[in-house]
N, C-alpha and C positions, 0 to 999 in steps of 0.2 A: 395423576389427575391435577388437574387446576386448582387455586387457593379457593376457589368459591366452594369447589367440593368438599376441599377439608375442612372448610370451616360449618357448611352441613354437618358433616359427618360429628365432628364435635359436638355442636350443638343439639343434636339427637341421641345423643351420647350422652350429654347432660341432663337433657330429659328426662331420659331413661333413667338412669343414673338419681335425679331427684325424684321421679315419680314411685321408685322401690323403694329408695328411703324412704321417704311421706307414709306409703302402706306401712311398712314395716313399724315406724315406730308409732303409729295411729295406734289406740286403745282398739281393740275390735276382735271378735272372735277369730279364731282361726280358719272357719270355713269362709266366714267372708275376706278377711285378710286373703288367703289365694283365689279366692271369683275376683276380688279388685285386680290381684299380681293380671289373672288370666285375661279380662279385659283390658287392661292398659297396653300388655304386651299385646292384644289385639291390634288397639288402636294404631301400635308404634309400628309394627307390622305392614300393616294397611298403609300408615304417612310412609313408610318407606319405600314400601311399592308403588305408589305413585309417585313418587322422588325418583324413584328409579327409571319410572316409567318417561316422566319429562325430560330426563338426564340422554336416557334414548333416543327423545325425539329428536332431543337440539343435536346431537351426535351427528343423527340421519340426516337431519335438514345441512349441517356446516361438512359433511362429508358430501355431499351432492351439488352442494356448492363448490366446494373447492375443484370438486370433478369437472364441475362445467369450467372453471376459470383457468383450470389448467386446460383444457381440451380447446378453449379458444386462446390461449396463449400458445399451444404448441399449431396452432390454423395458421397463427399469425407468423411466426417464426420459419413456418413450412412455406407460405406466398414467398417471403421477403427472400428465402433462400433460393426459390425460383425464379422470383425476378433477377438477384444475382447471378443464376447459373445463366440466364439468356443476357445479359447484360455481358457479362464475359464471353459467351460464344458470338455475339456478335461483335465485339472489338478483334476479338482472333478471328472471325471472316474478314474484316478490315484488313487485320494486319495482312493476312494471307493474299488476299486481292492485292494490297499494295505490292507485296514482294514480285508480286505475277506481272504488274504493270514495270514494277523495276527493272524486272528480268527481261519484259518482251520491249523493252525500251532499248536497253543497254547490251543486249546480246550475253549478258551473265548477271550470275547474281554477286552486286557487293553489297555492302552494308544500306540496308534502309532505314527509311525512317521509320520508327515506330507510332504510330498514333495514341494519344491518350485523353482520350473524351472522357471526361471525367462527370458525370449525371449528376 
């Protein structure tokens, strides 16, 4: 988890942690002493599960995100490699054409020139 989380986590922690103390050494009879224990721990309960529950949300939202930015980076990466692949197959038609002009020129084939159009 991230620092933000453990520094929640802490801090609910201390809560807790000072809210038990406080009952405990509070003057008070004992039946109320634990309704205070049982309601606080209500409380912290409750703050946690909506802590929980935001902690969730942001999750889903930045995991749906990243999904979309990866899914348009991998769009992006898939064109560019297609325009490479036709990008090369039409310089090797080139080249291919030239050898064929070389050949039906020269009555064989020697060394040609290679073309290199460079885009």
């Amino acid at each position: 988890m991230g620092k933000g989380t453990d520094g929640l986590a802490t801090l609910l922690l201390g809560i807790a942690v000072g809210a038990v103390a406080g009952i405990l050494l509070a003057p008070d009879k004992g039946e109320n002493t634990r309704r205070n224990i049982a309601d606080k721990a209500g409380h912290l309960k409750d703050d946690l599960n909506k802590k929980a529950g935001e902690l969730k949300e942001e999750i889903s939202k930045k995991s749906a995100e990243l999904k979309e930015e990866i899914s348009k980076k991998a769009s992006e990466i898939q064109k560019d490699l297609e325009k490479q692949a036709e990008t090369s197959k039409q310089k090797l038609n080139k080249l291919v054409d030239n050898l064929k002009t070389h050949k039906n020129n020269s009555g064989k084939v020697e060394e040609a020139e290679i073309v290199n159009d460079e885009a």
